[in-house]
C-alpha positions as CSV (number, residue, x, y, z in Angstrom):
1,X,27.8,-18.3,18.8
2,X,24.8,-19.4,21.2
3,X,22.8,-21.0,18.7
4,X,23.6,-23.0,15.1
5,X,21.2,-24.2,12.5
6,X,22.1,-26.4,9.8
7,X,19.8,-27.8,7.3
8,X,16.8,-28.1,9.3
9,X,13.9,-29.3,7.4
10,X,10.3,-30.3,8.6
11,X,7.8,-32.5,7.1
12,X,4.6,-33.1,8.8
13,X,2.8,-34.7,5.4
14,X,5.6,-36.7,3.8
15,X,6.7,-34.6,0.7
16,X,5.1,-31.2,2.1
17,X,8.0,-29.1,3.9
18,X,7.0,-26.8,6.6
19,X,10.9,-26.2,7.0
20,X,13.1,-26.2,3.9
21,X,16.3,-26.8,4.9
22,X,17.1,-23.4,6.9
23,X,20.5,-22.7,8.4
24,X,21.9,-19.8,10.4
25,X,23.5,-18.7,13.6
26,X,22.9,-16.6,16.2
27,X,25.4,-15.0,17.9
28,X,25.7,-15.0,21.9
29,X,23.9,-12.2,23.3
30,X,22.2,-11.1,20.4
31,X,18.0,-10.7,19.8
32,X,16.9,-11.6,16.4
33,X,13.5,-11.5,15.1
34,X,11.8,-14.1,13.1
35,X,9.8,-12.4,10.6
36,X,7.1,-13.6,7.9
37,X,3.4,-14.2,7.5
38,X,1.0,-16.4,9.0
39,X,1.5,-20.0,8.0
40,X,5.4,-19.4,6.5
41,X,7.0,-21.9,9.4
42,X,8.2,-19.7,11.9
43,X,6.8,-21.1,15.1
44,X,7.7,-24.8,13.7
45,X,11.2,-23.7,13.6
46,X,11.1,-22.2,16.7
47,X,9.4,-25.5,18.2
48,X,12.3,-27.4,16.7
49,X,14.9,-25.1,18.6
50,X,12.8,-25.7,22.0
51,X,12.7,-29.2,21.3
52,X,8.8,-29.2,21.3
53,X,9.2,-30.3,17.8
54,X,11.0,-33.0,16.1
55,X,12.9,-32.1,13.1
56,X,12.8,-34.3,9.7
57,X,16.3,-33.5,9.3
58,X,19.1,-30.9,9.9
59,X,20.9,-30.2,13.2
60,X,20.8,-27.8,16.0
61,X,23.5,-27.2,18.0
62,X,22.9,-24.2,21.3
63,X,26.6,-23.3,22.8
64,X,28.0,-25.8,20.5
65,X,26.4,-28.3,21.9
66,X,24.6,-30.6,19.3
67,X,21.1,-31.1,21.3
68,X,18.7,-33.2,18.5
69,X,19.1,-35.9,21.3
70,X,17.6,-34.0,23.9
71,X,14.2,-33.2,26.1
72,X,13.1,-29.5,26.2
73,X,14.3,-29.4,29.9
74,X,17.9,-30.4,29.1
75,X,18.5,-28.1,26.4
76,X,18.9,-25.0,28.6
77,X,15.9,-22.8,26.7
78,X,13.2,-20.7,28.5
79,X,10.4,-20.5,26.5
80,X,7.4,-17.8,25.9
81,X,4.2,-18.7,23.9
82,X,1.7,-16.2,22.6
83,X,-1.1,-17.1,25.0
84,X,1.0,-16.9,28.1
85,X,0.7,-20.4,29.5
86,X,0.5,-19.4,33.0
87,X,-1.3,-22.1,35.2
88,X,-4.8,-20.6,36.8
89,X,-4.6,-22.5,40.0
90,X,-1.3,-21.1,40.6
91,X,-0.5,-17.4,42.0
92,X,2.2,-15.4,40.5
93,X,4.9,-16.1,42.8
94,X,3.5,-20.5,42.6
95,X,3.7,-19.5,38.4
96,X,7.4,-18.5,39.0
97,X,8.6,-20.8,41.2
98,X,7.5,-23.8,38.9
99,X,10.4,-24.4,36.9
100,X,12.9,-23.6,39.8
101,X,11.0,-26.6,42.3
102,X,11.2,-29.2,39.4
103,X,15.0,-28.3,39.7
104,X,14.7,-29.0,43.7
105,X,16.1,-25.7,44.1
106,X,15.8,-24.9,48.1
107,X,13.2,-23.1,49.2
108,X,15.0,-20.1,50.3
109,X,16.8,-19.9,47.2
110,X,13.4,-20.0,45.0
111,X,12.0,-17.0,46.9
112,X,15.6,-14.9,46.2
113,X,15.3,-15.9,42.7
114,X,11.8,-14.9,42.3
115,X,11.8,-11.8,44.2
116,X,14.9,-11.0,41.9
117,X,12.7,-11.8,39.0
118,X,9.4,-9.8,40.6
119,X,11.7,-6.6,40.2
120,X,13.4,-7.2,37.2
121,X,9.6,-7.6,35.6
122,X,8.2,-4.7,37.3
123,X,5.5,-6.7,39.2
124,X,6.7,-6.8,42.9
125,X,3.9,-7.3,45.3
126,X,2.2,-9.5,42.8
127,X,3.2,-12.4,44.4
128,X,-0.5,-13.6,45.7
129,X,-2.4,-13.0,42.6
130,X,-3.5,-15.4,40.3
131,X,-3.6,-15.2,36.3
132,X,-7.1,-14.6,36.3
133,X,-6.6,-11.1,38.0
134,X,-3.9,-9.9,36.2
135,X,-3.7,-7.9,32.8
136,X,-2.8,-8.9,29.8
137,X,0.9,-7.2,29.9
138,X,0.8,-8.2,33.7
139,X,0.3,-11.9,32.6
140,X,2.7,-11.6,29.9
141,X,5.6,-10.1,32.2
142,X,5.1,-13.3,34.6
143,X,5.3,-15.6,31.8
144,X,8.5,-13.7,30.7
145,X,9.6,-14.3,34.4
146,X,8.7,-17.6,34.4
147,X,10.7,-18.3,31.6
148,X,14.0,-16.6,33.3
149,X,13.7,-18.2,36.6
150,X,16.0,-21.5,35.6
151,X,18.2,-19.2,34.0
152,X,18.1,-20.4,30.5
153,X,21.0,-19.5,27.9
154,X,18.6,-19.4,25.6
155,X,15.2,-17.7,25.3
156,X,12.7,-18.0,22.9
157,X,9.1,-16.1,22.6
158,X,6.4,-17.2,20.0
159,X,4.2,-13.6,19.0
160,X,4.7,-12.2,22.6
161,X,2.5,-9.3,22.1
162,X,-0.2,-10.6,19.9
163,X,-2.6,-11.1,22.4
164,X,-2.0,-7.4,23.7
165,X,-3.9,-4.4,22.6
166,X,-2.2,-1.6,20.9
167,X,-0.5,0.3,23.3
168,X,0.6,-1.9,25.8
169,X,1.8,-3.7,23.3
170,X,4.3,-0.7,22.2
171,X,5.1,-0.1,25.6
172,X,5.5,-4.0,26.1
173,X,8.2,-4.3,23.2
174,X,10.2,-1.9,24.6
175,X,10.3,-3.3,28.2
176,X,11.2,-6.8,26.7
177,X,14.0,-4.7,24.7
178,X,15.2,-3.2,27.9
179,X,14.8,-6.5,29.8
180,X,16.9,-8.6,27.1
181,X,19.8,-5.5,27.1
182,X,19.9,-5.9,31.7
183,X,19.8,-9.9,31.4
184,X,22.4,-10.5,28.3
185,X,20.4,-13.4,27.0
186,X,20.4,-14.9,23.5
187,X,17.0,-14.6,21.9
188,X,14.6,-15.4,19.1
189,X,11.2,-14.0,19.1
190,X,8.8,-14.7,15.9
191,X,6.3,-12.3,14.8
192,X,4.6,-11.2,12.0
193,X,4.7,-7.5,12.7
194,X,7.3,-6.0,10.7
195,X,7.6,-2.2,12.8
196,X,7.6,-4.9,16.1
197,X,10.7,-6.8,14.6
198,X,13.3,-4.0,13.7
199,X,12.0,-1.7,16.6
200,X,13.4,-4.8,19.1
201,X,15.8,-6.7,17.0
202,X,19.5,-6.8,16.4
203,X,19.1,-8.7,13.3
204,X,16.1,-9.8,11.6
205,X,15.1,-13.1,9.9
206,X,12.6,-13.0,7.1
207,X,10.8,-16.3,7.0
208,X,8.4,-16.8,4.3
209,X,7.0,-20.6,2.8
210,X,9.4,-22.4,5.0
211,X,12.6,-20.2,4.1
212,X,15.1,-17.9,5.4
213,X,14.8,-15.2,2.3
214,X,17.2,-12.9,3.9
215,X,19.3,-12.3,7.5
216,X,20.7,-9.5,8.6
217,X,20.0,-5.9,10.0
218,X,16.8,-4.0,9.7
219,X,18.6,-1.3,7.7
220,X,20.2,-3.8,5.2
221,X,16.8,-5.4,4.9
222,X,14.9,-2.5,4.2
223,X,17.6,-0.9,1.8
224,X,19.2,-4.3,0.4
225,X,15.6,-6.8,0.1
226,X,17.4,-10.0,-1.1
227,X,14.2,-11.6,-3.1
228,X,11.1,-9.8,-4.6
229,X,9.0,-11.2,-1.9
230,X,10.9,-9.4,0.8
231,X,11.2,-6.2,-0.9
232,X,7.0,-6.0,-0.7
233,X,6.4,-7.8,2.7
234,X,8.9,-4.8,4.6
235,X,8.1,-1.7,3.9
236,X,5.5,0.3,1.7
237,X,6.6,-0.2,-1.9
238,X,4.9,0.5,-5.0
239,X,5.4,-2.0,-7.4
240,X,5.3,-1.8,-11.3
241,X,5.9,-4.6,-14.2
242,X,7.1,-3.0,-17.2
243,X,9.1,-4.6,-20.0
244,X,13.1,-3.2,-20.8
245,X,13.2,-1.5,-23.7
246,X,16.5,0.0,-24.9
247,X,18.2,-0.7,-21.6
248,X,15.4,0.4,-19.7
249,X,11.7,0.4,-18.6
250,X,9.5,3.5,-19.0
251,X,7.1,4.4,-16.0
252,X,5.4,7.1,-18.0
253,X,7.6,10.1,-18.5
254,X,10.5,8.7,-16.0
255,X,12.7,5.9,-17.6
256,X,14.8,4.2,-15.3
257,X,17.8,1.7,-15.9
258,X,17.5,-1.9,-16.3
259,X,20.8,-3.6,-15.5
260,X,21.3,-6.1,-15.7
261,X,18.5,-7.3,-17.5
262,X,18.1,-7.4,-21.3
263,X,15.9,-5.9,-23.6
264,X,12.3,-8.1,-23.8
265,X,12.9,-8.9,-20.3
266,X,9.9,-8.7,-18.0
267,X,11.1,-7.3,-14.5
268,X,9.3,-5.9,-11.2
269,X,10.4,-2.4,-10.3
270,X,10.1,-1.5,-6.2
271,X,10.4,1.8,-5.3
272,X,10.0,2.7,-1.5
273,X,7.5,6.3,-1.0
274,X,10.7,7.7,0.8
275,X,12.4,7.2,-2.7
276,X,9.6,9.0,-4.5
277,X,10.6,12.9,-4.2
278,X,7.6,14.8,-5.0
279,X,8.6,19.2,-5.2
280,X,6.7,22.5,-6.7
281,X,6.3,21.9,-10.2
282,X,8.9,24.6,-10.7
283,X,12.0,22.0,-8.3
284,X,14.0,21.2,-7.5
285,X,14.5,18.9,-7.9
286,X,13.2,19.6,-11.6
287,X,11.2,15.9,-13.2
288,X,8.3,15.1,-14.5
289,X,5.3,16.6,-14.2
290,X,2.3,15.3,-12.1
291,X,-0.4,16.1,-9.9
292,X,-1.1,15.6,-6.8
293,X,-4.2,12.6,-6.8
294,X,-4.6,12.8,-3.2
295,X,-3.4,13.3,0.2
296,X,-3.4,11.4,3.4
297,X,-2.0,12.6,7.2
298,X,0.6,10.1,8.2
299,X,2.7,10.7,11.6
300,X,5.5,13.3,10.2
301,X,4.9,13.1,6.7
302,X,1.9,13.3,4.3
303,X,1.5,10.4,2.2
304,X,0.6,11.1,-1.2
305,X,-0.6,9.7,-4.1
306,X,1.1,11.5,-7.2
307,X,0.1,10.3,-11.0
308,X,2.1,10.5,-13.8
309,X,0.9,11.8,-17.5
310,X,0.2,8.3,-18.4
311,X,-2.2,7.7,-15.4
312,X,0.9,6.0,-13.1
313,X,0.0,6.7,-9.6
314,X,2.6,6.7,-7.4
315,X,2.9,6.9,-3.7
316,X,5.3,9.3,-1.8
317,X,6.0,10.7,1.5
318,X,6.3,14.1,2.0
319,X,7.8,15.9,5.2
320,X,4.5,18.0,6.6
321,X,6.6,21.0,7.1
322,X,6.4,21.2,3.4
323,X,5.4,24.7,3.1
324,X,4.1,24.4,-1.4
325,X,0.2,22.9,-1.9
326,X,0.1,19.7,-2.0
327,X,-3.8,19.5,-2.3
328,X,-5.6,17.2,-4.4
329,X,-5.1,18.6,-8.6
330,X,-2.1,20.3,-7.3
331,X,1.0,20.1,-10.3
332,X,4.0,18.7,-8.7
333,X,7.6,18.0,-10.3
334,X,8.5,13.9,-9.4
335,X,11.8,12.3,-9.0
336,X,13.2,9.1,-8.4
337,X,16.0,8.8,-6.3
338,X,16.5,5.2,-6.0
339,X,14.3,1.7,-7.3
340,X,14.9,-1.6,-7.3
341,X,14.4,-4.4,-10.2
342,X,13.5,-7.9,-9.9
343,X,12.6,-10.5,-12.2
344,X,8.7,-10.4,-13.0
């Protein structure tokens, strides 16, 4: 494993934890996101890792080796902050070179590394420029190479493509995708974007009030959410309370199984809009009857809002090649082909 967390905690107002004692490893090689809204803890922790931040308590161990005792520069981890970081005085090539010279790497050897690093970042011939005369991706592609040039076994990146407009952005995540795959470097990037975490992560983290709710792959998150709160934060859901009754709870004409709870129990039912299956009111599949409330143009499917005889409205997806009216009064047969049920 390249990187081992155990316990961590942060306080920065004594009895307030930032970081609730979070443990997990990463495995050598691997790119995990961290995942969670603004203010859950994710940039402290990643501080912590860099050694930028000192822990309350816990331990963090990169390659085995425990590294609490040391600076950021002995800990062998490149990182990549949100707002670049690049120094203005400095050209691209000066920007690059920084970390190599504080090394008193020879000078021959930091132009090979930083021509090697110019190519890998797509940005050859950039070497004069300064930050002020580079774009956004531009500047965030040197502070990527930047972060490289000591050749770090670690690499960590704090929102990396906040600052970016829309479709750089997109075109950004997959270069640093394709980047991490050529170099083979462990890394951690935290963001808040959910589509930005499993489009370039092995594994995702989902961080929320200073802890880890759930690790693993974007598929087992989005089918398998651990805790309520990570069942709405990935993924459209629409969410219901109801109360079991005879084993179940009743979302107007559709009753759906409550194990394991008991009757009297208050529970939170999650259903994803790819689980809602919405056909001709004739099927199949044959269910309830509804009506189409209305309808909304969303990539490859229509999203639509279908409500039940009690007045449930429930959203769905719907492939567009659907070929039967799905126009606003339309009846429509619903089905529910999977849900999950939390405690309320």
């Amino acid at each position: 494993m390249s990187i081992e967390v155990r316990n961590l905690v942060k306080h920065y107002t004594p009895g307030v934890p930032a970081v609730r004692g979070v443990s997990f490893t990463v495995e050598t090689g691997e790119m995990v996101g961290l995942l969670g809204p603004s203010g859950s803890g994710k940039t402290t922790l990643l501080r912590m890792i860099a050694g930028l931040e000192p822990q309350t308590a816990g331990e963090i161990y990169i390659h085995g080796r425990l590294v609490d005792p040391l600076p950021p520069q002995r800990r062998g981890v490149g990182v990549v902050f949100q707002n670049y970081a690049l120094f203005p005085h400095m050209t691209v090539f000066e920007n690059i070179a920084f970390g190599l010279r504080v090394q008193r790497m020879r000078r021959a050897e930091i132009r090979e590394r930083v021509a090697e690093l110019l190519r890998l970042v797509r940005l050859s011939g950039f070497e004069d420029r300064y930050p002020s005369q580079l774009s956004g991706g531009q500047a965030q592609r040197v502070a990527l190479a930047r972060a490289l040039a000591p050749k770090p076994s670690v690499l960590l990146l704090d929102e990396p493509f906040a600052a970016i407009d829309t479709k750089v952005r997109k075109e950004l995540r997959e270069w640093v995708r394709r980047v991490h795959e050529e170099v083979g470097i462990t890394s951690i990037f935290v963001t808040h974007d959910q589509d930005e975490a499993f489009e370039v992560a092995d594994r995702v983290m989902v961080f929320h009030d200073g802890e880890l709710l759930q690790f693993g792959t974007p598929q087992q998150i989005l089918e398998s959410p651990a805790t309520p709160f990570v069942a709405t934060f990935v993924g459209d859901v629409n969410e219901i309370e109801r109360q079991v009754v005879g084993g179940a709870v009743s979302l107007g004409p559709i009753r759906l199984s409550a194990h394991p709870f008991q009757d009297g129990a208050r529970v939170r039912v999650v259903i994803r809009p790819t689980d809602v299956v919405v056909a001709p009111p004739d099927g199949p599949p044959v269910g309830p009857r509804a009506r189409i409330r209305r309808k909304i143009a969303k990539g490859p499917v229509h999203a639509v809002q279908v409500e039940l005889q009690d007045g449930l409205v429930l959203r769905a997806f719907v492939p567009r090649e659907a070929q039967w009216a799905l126009h606003p009064g339309a009846p429509v047969s619903v089905w529910i082909k999977d849900y999950q049920t939390f405690p309320a």
